[in-house]
N, C-alpha and C positions, 0 to 999 in steps of 0.2 A: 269622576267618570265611572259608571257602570262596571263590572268587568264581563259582560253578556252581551251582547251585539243579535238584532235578530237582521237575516238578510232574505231577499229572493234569488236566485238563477238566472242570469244574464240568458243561458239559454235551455232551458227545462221545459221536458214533456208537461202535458196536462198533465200527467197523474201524478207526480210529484212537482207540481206546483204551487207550493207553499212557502209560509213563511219557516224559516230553518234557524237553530240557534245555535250560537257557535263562542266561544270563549274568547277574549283579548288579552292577548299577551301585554306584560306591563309597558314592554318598548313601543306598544303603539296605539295605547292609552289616550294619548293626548293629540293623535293623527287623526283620527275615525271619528265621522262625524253622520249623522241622516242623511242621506245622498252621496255619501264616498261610493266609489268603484274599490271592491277589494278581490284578492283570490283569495277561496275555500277551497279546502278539500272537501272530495262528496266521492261516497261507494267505497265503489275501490278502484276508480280513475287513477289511473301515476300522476294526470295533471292536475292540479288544480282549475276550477271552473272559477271564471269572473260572475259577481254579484253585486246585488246593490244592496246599501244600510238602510234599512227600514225601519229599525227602531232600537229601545233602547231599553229588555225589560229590568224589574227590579229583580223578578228572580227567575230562573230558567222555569218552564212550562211545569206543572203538574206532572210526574211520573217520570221526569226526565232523568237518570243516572249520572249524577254531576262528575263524575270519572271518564265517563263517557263521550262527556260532550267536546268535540273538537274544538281549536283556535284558528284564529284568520289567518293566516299564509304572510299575506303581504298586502301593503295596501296600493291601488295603482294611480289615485287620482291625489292633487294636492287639493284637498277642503273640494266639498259635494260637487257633483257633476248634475244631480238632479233635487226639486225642492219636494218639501212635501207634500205641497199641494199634487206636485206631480207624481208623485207617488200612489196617493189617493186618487186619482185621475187617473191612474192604470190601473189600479182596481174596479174602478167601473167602468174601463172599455174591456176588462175578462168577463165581467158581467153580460155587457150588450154585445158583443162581438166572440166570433170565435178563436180568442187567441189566451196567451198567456201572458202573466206580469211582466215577465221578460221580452214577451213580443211586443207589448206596447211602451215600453223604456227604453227598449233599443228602437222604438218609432219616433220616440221625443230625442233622441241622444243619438245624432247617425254616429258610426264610428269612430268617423275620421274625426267628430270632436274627439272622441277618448284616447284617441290617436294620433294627434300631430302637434309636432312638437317644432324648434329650429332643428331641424338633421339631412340625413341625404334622401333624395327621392329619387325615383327610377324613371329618367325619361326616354323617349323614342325622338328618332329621328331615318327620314329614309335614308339606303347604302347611296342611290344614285337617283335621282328627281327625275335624271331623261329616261333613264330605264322605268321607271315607276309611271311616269307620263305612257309612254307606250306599251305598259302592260293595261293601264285603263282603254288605251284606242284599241287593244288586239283583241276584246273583247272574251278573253280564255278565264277572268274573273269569275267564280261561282257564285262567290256571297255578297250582295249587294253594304254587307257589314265591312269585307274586306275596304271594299271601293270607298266607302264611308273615312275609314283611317289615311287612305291612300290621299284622298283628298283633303282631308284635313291637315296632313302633313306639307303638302303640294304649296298650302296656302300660308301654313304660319311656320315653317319650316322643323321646328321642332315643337314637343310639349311633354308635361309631365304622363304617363302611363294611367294617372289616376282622372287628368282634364280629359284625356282622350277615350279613356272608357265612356267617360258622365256626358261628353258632349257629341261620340258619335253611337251612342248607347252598343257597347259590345262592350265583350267580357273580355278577361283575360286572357282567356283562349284563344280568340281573333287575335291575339298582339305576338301569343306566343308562337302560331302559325306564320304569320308573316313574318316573323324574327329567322324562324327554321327556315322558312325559302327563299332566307337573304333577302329579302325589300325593304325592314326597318332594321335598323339596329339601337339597342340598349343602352344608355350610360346613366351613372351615375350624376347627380349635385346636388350642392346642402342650399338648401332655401330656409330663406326667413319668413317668420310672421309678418307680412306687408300687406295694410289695407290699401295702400294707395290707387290699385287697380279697382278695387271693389266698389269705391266711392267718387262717383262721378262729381269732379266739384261743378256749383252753380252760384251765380251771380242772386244775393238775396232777393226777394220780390218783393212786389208791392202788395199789401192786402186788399182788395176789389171791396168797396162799398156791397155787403148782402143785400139782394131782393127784399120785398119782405115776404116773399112765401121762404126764400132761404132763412130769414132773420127768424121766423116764427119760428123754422125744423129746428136750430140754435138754441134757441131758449127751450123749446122743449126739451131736447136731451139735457140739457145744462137743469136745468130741474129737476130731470127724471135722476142723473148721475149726482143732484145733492140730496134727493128723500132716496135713493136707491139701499138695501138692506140684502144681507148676507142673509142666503136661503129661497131669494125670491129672484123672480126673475122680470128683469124689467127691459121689455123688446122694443124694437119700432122697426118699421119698415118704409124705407126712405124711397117712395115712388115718385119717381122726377122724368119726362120722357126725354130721350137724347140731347145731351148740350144746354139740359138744366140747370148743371152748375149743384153734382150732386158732391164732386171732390171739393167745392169750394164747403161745402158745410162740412164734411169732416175736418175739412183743416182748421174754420174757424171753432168747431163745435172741440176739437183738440183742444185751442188755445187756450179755452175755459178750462178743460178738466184739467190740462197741464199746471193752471195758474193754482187746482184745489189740493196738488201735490200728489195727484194720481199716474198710474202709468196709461198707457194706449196700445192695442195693438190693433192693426191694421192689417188687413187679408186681402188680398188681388188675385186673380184668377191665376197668370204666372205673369211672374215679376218681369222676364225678359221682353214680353209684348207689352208690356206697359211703363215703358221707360220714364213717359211724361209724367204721372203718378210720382215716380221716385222724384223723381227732379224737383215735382213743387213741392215735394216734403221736404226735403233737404232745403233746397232754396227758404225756404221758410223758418224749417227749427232744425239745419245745420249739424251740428256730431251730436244733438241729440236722437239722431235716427240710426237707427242699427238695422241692414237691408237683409234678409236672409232668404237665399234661394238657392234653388237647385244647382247653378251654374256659379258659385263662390268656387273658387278654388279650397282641396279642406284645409290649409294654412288658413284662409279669410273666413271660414265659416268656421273654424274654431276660435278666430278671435272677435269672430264679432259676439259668439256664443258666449265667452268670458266676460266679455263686458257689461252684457244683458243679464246673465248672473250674479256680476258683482253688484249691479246697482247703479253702473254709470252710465245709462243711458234709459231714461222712460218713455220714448215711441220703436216699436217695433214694425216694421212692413215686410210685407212676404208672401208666401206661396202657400198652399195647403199645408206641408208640416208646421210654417210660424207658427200654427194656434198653439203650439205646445212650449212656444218662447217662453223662459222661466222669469217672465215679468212678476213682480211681489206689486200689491196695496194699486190692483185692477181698477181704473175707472169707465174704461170705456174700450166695447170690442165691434170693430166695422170688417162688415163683409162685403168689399164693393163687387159688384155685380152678380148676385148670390145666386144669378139662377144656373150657372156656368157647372157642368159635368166635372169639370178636374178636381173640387172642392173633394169628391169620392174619394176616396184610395183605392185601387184595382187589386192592390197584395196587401196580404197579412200585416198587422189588420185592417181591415175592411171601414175603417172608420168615414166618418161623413163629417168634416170640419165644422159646419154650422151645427150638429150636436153637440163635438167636442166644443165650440165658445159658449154655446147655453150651458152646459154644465161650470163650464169654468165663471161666465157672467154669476150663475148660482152662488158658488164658491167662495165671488170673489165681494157679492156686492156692487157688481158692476153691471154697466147700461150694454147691451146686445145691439146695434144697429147694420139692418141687412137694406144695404142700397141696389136697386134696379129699376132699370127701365122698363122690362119685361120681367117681372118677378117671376118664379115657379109657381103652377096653380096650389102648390100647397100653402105656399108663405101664404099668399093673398088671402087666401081661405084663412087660415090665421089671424090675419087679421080685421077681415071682415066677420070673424067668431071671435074676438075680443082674447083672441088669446097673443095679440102683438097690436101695438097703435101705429096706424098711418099716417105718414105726415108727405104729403104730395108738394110736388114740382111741378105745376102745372103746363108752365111757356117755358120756351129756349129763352137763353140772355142775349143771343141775336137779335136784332132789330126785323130779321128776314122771317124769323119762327120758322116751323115744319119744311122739309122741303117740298115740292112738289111729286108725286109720285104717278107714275105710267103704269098700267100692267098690258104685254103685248102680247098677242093673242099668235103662238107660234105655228097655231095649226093652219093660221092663216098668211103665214110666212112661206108655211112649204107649201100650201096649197099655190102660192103664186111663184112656185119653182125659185122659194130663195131656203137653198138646204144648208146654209153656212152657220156659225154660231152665233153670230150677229146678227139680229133685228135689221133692217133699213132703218127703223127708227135710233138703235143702237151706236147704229155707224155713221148716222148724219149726227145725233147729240157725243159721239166722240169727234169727230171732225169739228165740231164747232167750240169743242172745248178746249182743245191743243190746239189751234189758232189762235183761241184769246189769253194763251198764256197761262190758264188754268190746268187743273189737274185732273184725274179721275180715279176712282177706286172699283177693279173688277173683281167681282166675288165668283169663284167656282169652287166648291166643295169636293173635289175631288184633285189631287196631285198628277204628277205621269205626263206621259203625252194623250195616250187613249184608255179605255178602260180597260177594253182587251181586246184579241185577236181572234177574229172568227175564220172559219171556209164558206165563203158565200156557198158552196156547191154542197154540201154536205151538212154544213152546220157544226160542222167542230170546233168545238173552243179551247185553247189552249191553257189549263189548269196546273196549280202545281200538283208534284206528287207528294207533297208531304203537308200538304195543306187541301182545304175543302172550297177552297177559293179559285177565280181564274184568274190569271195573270197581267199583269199591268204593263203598256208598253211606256216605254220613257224614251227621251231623247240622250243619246252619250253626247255631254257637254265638250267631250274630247275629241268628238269625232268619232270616224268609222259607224258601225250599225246599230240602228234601235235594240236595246235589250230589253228582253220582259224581266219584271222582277214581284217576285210574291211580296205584299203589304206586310205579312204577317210574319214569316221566314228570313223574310227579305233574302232570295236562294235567286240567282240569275241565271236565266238561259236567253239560247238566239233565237229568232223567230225564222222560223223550218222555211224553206223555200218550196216545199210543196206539202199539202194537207197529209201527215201520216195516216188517214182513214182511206181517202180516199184516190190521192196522187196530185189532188188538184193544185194548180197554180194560183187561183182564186185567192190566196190569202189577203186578209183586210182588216186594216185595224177597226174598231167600234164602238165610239164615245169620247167623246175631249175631255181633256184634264189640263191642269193650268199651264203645262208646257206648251200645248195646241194653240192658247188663246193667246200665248204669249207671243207664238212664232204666226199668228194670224194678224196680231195686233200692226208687229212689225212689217208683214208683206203689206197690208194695206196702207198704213203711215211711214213709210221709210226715215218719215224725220224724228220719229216718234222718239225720245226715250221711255223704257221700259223697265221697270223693278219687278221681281217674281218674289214671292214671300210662299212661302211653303216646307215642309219637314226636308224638302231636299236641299233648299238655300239655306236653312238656319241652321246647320250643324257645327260651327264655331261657336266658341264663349259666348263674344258679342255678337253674334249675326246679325241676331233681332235689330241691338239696337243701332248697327253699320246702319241695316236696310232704312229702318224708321228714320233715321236719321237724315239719311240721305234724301229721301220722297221729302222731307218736311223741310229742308234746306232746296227744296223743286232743281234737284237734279235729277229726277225724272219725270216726265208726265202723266205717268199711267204708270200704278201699282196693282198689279193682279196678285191674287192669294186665295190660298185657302181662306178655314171659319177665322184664322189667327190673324186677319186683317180686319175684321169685324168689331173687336173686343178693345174700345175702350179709348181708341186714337181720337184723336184731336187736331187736326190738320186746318187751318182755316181758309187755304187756297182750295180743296177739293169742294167743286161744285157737282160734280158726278158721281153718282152710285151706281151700281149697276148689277145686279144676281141673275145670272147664264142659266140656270137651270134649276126652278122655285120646286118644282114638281121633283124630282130626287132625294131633296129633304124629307118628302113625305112619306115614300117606300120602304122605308129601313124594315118597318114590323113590331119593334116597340111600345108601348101606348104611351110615352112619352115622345114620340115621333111627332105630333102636332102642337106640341110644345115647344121643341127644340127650332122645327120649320120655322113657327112663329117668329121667335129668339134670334133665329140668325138670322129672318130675313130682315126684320126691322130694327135689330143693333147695323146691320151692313147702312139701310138707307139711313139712320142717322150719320152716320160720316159726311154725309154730302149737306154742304150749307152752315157750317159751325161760324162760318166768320163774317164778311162785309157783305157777302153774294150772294146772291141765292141759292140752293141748292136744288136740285134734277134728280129724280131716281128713276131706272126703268127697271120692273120685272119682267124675268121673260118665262114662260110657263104656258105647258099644253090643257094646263086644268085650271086659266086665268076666274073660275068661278069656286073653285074651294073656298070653303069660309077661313081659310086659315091664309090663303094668298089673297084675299079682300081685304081681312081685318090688317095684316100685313102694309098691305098698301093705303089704307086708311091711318095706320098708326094707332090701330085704336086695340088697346089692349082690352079693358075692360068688356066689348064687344066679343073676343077671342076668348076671354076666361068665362063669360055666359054662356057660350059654347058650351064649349068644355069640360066643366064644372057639370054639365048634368050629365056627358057620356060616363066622368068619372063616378058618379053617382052612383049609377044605372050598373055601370061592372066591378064596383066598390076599390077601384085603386084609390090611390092614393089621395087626397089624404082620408077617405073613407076605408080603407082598409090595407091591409101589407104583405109583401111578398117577399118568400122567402126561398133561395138559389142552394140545394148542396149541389155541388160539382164535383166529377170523381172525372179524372185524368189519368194516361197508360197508355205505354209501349201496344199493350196488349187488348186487342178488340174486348176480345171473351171475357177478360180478368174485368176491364172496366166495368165493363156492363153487368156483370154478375156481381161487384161491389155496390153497384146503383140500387139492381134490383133486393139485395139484401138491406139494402138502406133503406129502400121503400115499403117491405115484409115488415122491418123492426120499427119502423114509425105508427105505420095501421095498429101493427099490435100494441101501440104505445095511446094510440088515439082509443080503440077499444077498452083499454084498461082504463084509463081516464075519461070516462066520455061526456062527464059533464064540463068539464073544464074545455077541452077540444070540440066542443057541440057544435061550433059554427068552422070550425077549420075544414079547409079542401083540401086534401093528399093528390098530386097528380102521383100516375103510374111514371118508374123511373121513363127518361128515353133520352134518344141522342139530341144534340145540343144541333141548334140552327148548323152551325158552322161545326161538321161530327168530327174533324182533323186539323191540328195544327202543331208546326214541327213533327210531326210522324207520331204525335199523343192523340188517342181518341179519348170524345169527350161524351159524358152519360150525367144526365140531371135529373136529379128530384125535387120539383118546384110543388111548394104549399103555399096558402095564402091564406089570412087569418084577418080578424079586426084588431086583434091584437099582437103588436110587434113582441110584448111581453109572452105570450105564449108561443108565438111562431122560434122563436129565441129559445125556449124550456125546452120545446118539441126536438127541435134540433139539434142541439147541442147534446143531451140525452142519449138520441139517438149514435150519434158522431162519436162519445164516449163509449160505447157499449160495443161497438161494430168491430168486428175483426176484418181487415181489410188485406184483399191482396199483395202481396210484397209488389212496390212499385206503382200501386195505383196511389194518388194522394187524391185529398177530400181536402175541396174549400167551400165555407159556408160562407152564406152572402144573405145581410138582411136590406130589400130594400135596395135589390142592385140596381145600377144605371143601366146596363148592358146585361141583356142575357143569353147574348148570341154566345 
């Protein structure tokens, strides 16, 4: 063993983010390995900082004063927490992304793996359930985060402090609030390592005889993953339209790679909405699947993490972080439904899963496969540029194929004095489907009861103050009064009894949300059962899969939801589809807005018809002539990406050219924006100096962000756009290093954001 260890910084600025080398004392010689977690000392910190083993030189650096150079502390992990691969894979998202080696290892490596151990954990439970009940009905609640824990408690009576952060997303500070004004209280208990919660057991399956358009997609990757070679990169794109039978070829295209002694990883948009996914992998290849998601408990996400490390299990399935699973000897990486926005990261770093598996597919020698129904127009372009191969799914395994699809012309709804959310057409194809014992699925994109609260008389709308948004009313499921609650804050107020502009009484809510269609459903069907699927029902563990569960065991008849009902289900009693409002997808302001429309509305109508039945779908929409609500209702992608593909063109997005987001946030108006605009001073002068390399780059001038306040931060951007992601990347990051910034403002760079609001 060496006696020099080189490590990186668990949490280190840019500017000292390097590699650092540091002395091994002899007692711990034989501990320290490439991927150990150790403390260093560093400066003149009293603590010791946590770091990762990186290497291992033969001699300290050139100039180094071997007197000088300090020893490890201590070591905290037994045998590596991270591989090399992954190591090397942090280095190239410091490259492409604004962060550091430490922020992209502690992105592969959440905590709680480094962290959990069998010992005590700190759970809550509420003082008094009836008192806690009737502080949700008295409406005196600020934080709709508060009411999040309140309820969570309500339902499973206690939980650990760590479940209840992750699954009613609040911090520690929400727990610690409620502790002080006595509503939960504290305790201690030692937990074990127990997967038994984590792994849904299932009944082995039968393997379904392949198509032969499936059987061909099989043997191509099963060829592509035996000529497949380290350094290159070998894609497909698995274009199947809805209820193709695109999961059955990964399963079977696994069996192969499994049988050539490789591993597999598998990526789902998020795991909790797609339970049935889990199921058939398991069902199929049993504890060789290792499930890692957001909603693990970190006892379960720390052992399912050991075991992926150790080597005892080669399929992995998961959510955006899995890509970073420390699978060894790679043969095969699937992205089911690739075209889905979550695959992003929204925090540091900024990474985009399907770039992190092409690198790793590089890496590893391994086959890349990105499955969808609606691809993203960039894959498709990809692969119609020969830089990924297609292998289509042309029919459903239905005997029924496509379903049928309506689009209802709304204008002509209200013109014949029908102003409800339902079509006549809508509410005679729902009456006739809860008669015959069938089911249906209602799509609204938007949560709440209404969207917000106007003054007919004036026009006033009721906004938060610490956001740039208007407020949302919702129903209290507890009774007593509608609260409005900001999306973004999530900050709760009443709805005023008379207009503060103008005195008026006139108050009105304005715009439905899935609470509305739910409590409409029910007035008009009173026999109806109804399931609501939305960020406000799925804040437990299992929400997701109570709800899915239940609709699919047809203990309810009609499942309304948001986009999360859309993605991925498999019902085969729903004969009804149904999307409230096709036209709102479109307004966002994005230029990925007619993409996404596209996306949801035609993953929503595949739902309907998966099984013996036929299937029905109605759109309903005031713009039933958009090419995006036709192609929609035709099913017809390739139609939608001809589109498309030449507005992209014509304004050089994606994949003809790229966009790059710095974002500077602050308490303080003034500070922000004067951070912005010296960001955008030092960039011009950066593009000036270089001006043949930046020759085709656009600089906008800084300015405020769509949406200029949230939580009481205003927000100030400076957006460039280049052909080159390589240079929008040099430009900024450059930039981002040089800049002296406001105490308080922070700077996030974003290459190629989803969202720019």
């Amino acid at each position: 063993m060496n006696s020099h260890c080189q490590v990186i910084l668990a949490d280190a600025a840019r500017h000292f983010d390097r590699a650092w080398t540091y002395r091994v004392p002899e007692s711990l010689r034989g501990s320290i390995e490439i991927g150990s977690l150790v403390l260093v000392p560093f400066g003149t910190r009293k603590e010791p900082l946590r770091a990762f083993v990186t290497g291992f030189p033969e001699m300290p650096p050139g100039g180094y004063d071997e007197g000088k150079i300090r020893e490890v502390h201590r070591v905290l992990s037994n045998g590596p927490v991270v591989t090399e691969e992954q190591i090397a894979l942090a280095s190239e998202m410091k490259r492409r992304y604004y962060c550091t080696m430490g922020d992209a290892v502690n992105a592969m490596v959440p905590p709680a793996v480094l962290a959990v151990g069998g010992r005590e954990v700190r759970f809550a439970r509420l003082v008094d359930t009836a008192e806690a009940a009737d502080l949700l009905d008295s409406g005196d609640l600020r934080s709709m985060k508060q009411v999040r824990v309140i309820e969570l408690l309500l339902e499973h009576e206690e939980a650990s402090c760590a479940e209840i952060r992750q699954a009613a997303d609040v911090s520690q500070g929400i727990l610690n609030t409620l502790a002080k004004n006595k509503v939960i209280e504290f305790f201690n208990r030692t937990v074990r390592r127990d997967l038994s919660d984590e792994i849904e057991e299932t009944e082995p399956s039968v393997k379904p005889a392949p198509t032969g358009a499936q059987c061909e997609a099989i043997e191509k990757i099963e060829a592509a993953v035996m000529s497949a070679v380290k350094g290159k990169l070998s894609e497909f794109l698995l274009f199947g339209v809805t209820g193709s039978g695109k999961t059955e070829v990964y399963l079977q295209a696994s069996e192969r790679v499994l049988a050539r002694g490789k591993t597999i990883l598998i990526l789902v948009p998020e795991i909790s909405l797609t339970p049935q996914m889990t199921r058939r992998l398991v069902s199929r290849f049993g504890e060789r699947v290792a499930i890692l998601h957001s909603r693990l408990t970190p006892a379960g996400r720390y052992e399912m993490w050991q075991r992926v490390l150790a080597g005892e299990v080669p399929i992995v399935v998961g959510a955006r972080s899995a890509v970073f699973a420390p699978l060894k000897n790679l043969g095969m990486i699937v992205i089911d439904e690739e075209q889905e926005s979550s695959y992003k990261a929204e925090m540091k770093p900024r990474y985009y899963a399907a770039d992190i598996a092409r690198i790793r597919a590089i890496m590893n020698g391994a086959v890349l496969v990105l499955g969808s129904a609606t691809p993203q127009v960039s894959s498709f372009w990809r692969a119609e540029n020969g830089l990924s191969t297609i292998l289509r799914l042309p029919d459903r395994i239905s005997d029924y194929g496509m379903a049928d699809v309506d689009v209802i012309d709304m204008r002509a709804e209200y013109a014949r004095g029908n102003l409800s959310i339902f079509s006549e057409r809508l509410a005679a194809e729902l009456t006739y489907t809860i008669d015959r014992g069938e089911q249906a699925m209602i799509l609204l994109n938007r949560r709440g009861f209404s969207r917000t609260v106007i003054c007919r008389k004036c026009g006033w709308q009721m906004r938060c103050p610490q956001c740039d948004i208007a407020l949302t009313s919702h129903r209290n499921p507890y009774g007593g009064q509608s609260r409005m609650v900001c999306h973004l804050c999530e900050r709760l107020a009443r709805v005023p009894a008379y207009c503060p502009v103008c005195g008026s009484e006139e108050i009105m809510a304005y715009g439905a949300g899935t609470q509305q269609v739910e409590e409409e459903i029910l007035r008009r069907f009173p026999h109806a059962r109804v399931l609501r699927m939305d960020q406000d029902t799925t804040r437990g563990r299992f929400s997701h899969r109570e709800i899915l569960d239940a609709f699919e065991r047809h203990e309810a008849d009609v499942l309304v939801g948001t986009q999360m009902i859309a993605k991925g289900h498999d019902f085969h009693n729903v004969t009804l589809a149904a999307i409230l409002s096709a036209d709102q997808l479109l307004g966002t302001g994005e230029f990925r807005a007619p993409e996404h429309a596209f996306q949801l509305m035609t993953q929503a109508a595949g739902r309907a018809g998966r099984g013996l039945k036929k299937g029905r779908v109605i759109i309903q929409a005031v713009q039933p002539d958009h090419f995006v609500v036709k192609a929609a209702a035709g099913q017809d992608y390739e139609a939608f990406y001809r589109e498309e593909i030449v507005f992209r063109k014509r304004m050089r997005y994606l994949p003809f050219g790229h966009i790059g987001m710095a974002q500077f946030k602050g308490f303080s108006r003034l500070d922000t924006e004067d951070a912005a605009r010296a960001f955008y001073r030092e960039a011009a002068q950066m593009i000036r100096r270089y001006g043949g390399t930046f020759a085709d780059t656009i600089l906008a001038e800084a300015s405020p962000a769509p949406i200029e306040k949230i939580r009481s931060r205003y927000r100030f951007r400076v957006m460039v756009r280049d052909e080159s992601a390589e240079n929008l990347t040099r430009l900024l990051f450059i930039t981002a290093d040089h800049l002296k910034r406001p105490k308080g403002v922070s700077l996030a760079i974003d290459i190629d954001p989803w969202s720019t609001f």
